[in-house]
C-alpha positions in Angstrom: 92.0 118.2 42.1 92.5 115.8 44.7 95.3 117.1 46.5 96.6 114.4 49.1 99.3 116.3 51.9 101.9 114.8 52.9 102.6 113.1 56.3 104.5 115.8 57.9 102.0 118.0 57.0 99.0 116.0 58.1 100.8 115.9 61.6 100.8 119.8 61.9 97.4 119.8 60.8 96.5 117.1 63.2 98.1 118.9 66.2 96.3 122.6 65.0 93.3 120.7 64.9 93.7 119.3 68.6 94.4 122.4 70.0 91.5 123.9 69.0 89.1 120.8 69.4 87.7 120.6 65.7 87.9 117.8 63.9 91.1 117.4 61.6 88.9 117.5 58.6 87.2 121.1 58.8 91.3 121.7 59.4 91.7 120.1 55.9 88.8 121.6 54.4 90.1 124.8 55.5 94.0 124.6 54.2 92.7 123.5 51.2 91.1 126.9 50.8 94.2 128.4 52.5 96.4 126.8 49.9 94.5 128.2 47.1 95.3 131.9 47.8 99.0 130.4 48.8 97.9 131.8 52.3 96.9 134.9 51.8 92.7 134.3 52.4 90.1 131.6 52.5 86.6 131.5 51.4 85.1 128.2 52.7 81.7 126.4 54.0 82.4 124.2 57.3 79.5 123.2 59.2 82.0 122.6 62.0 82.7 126.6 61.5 79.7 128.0 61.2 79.3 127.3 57.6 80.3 130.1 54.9 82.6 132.3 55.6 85.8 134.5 54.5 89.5 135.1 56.1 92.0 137.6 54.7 95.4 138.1 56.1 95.8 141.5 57.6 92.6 141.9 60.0 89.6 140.2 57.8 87.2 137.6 59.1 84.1 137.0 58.1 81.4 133.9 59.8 78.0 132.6 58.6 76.9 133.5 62.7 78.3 137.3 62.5 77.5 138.0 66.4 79.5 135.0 67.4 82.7 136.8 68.8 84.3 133.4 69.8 83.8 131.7 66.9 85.7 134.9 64.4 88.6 134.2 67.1 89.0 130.5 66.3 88.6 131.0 62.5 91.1 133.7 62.6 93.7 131.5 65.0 93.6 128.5 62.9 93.6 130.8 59.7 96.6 132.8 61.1 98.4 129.5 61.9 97.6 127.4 59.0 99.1 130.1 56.6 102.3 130.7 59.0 102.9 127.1 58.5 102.1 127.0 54.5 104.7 130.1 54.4 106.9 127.9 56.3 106.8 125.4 54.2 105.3 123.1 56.8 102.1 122.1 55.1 102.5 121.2 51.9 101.2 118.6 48.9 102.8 115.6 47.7 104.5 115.4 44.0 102.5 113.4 41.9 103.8 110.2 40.7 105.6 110.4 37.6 105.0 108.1 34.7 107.9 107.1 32.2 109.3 110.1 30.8 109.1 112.0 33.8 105.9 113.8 32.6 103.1 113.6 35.1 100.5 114.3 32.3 100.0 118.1 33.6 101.1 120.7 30.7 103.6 121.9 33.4 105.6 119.0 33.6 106.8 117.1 36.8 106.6 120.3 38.7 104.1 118.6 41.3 101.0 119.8 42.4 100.4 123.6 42.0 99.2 126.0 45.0 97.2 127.9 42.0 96.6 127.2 38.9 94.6 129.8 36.1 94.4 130.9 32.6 93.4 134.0 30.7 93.0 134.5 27.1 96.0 132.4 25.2 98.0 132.3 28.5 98.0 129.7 31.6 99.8 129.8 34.4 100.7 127.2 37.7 102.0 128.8 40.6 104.1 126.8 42.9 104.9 128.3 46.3 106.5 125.5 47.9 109.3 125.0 45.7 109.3 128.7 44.1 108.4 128.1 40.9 106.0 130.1 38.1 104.9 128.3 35.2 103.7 130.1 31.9 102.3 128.5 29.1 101.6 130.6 26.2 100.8 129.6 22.3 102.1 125.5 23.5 105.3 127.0 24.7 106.0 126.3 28.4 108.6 129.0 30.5 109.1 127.9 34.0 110.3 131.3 36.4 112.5 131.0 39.4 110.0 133.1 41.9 113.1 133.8 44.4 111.7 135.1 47.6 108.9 136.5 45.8 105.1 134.4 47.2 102.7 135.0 45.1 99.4 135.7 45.7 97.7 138.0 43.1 97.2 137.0 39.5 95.3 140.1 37.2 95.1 141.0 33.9 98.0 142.4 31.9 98.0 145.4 30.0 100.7 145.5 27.2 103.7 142.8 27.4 104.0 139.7 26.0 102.0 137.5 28.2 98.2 138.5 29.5 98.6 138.0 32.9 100.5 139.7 35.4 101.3 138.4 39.4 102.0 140.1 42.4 103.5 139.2 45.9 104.6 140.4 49.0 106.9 143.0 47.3 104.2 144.4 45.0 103.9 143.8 41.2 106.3 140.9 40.2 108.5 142.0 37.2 109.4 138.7 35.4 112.3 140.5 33.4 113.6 139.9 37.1 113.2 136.3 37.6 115.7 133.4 36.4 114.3 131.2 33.3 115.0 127.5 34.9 113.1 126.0 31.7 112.2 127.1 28.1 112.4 130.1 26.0 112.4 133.5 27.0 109.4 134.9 25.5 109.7 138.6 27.7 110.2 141.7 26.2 113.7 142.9 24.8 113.8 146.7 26.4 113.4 149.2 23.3 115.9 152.0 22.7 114.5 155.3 24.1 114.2 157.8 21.4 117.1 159.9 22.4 119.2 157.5 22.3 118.2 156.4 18.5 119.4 159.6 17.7 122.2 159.7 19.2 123.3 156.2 17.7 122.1 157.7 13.8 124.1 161.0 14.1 126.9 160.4 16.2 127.9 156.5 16.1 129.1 156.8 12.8 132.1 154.0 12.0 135.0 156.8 11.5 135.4 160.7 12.2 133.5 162.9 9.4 136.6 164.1 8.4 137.9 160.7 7.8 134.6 159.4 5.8 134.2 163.0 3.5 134.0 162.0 0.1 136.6 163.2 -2.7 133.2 164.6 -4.0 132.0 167.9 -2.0 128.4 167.4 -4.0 128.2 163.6 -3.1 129.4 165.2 0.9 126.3 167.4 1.1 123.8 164.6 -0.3 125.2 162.7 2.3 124.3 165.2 4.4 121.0 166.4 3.3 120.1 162.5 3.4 120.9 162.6 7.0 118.4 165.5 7.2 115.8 164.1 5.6 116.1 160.4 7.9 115.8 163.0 11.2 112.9 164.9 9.3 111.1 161.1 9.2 111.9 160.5 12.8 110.5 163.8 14.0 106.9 162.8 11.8 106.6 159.6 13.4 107.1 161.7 16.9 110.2 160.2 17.7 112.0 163.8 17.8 110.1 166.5 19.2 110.5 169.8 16.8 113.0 171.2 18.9 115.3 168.3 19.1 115.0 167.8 14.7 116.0 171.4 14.6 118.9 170.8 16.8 120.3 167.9 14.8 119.1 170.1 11.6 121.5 173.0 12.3 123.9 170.4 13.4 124.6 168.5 10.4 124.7 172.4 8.3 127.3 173.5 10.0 129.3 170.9 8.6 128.9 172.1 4.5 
């Protein structure tokens, strides 16, 4: 991806650049790699810094010349700065131009270019820091999330849940049953019913008072109620009801012949 900044942001890159005397383009190289993680580390290979090496926010840096005290403080200063200022929203990339349609040709629509962009399984995402947004696209359907003040900067595996990836931020794990749908379906999952409370809804929530509902019958009454025994009796095999609970509701619905 050819990612072009834009001319505010080339100015702040220009004046970190000048104040610590490397060339504005290992500054480029470097946010580039910054921009990738939305901040949050680099991994890069600069001649101008040493060649390979690694930055991670919180006290991590990592130079090709590992006895060179001078050289870990000027990666760590321009790393510290660069990511204050993509947090900041001071460095960021131009929007791509869109073509008729207002569809720039990406699958997430004319949402710019993305800080990070991944797949896993039958899910893709686009993460997009600078204007907090989350793109999902799953089985050709395309959600876009409202990330709020969430910035996101870890994408894993899933377990369980309707997509196969999961994101995290500064908060922790991001919980997209939290985060406004600003485009297309909502494909999260419904909460379920806890068992409880399935039980509760079959014995209790009945449309009238049981002395309203009795039939004329006192026979057809008691199938009724032996029917009601033998629904909890299928509840309690799947393990919905624990033993104790089916007897409960068992010696309930008796008392009532």
């Amino acid at each position: 991806m050819n990612a072009i900044f834009t001319d505010a942001s080339f100015q702040n890159m220009l004046n970190v650049a000048n104040r610590y005397g490397i060339s504005v383009n290992a500054v480029t190289d470097l946010t580039n790699a910054l921009m990738r993680s939305n901040g949050t580390m680099a991994q890069f290979n600069i001649p101008e810094l040493g060649g390979g090496g690694q930055w991670m926010q919180g006290g991590m840096t990592m130079v090709g010349d590992m006895f060179n005290n001078q050289l870990k403080y000027t990666v760590d200063g321009l790393c510290m700065e660069l990511s204050n200022l993509i947090n900041q929203g001071g460095i960021q990339y131009k929007p791509l131009p869109q073509n008729q349609g207002g569809f720039n040709g990406n699958w997430w629509g004319d949402l710019g270019i993305p800080n990070s962009t991944g797949s896993q399984n039958d899910t893709s995402y686009a993460i997009f820091s600078n204007i907090g947004r989350l793109a999902i696209k799953q089985n050709g359907k395309v959600t876009v999330f409202d990330t709020l003040d969430n910035q996101i900067g870890g994408v894993g595996q899933q377990q369980g849940g309707n997509y196969s990836v999961s994101f995290t931020s500064q908060y922790g794990n991001v919980d997209l049953n939290s985060l406004p749908i600003v485009f297309g379906d909502d494909n999260r999952p419904k909460p379920q019913p806890q068992p409880q409370q399935i039980v509760n809804d079959f014995v209790h929530n009945e449309p009238a008072p049981i002395a309203e509902v009795v039939p004329n019958n006192t026979s057809e009454f008691e199938e009724d109620i032996f029917a009601k025994i033998e629904k909890l009796a299928g509840l309690k095999d799947k393990g919905i009801l624990s033993s104790e609970e089916f007897n409960n509701k068992k010696t309930d619905l008796l008392s009532r012949l």
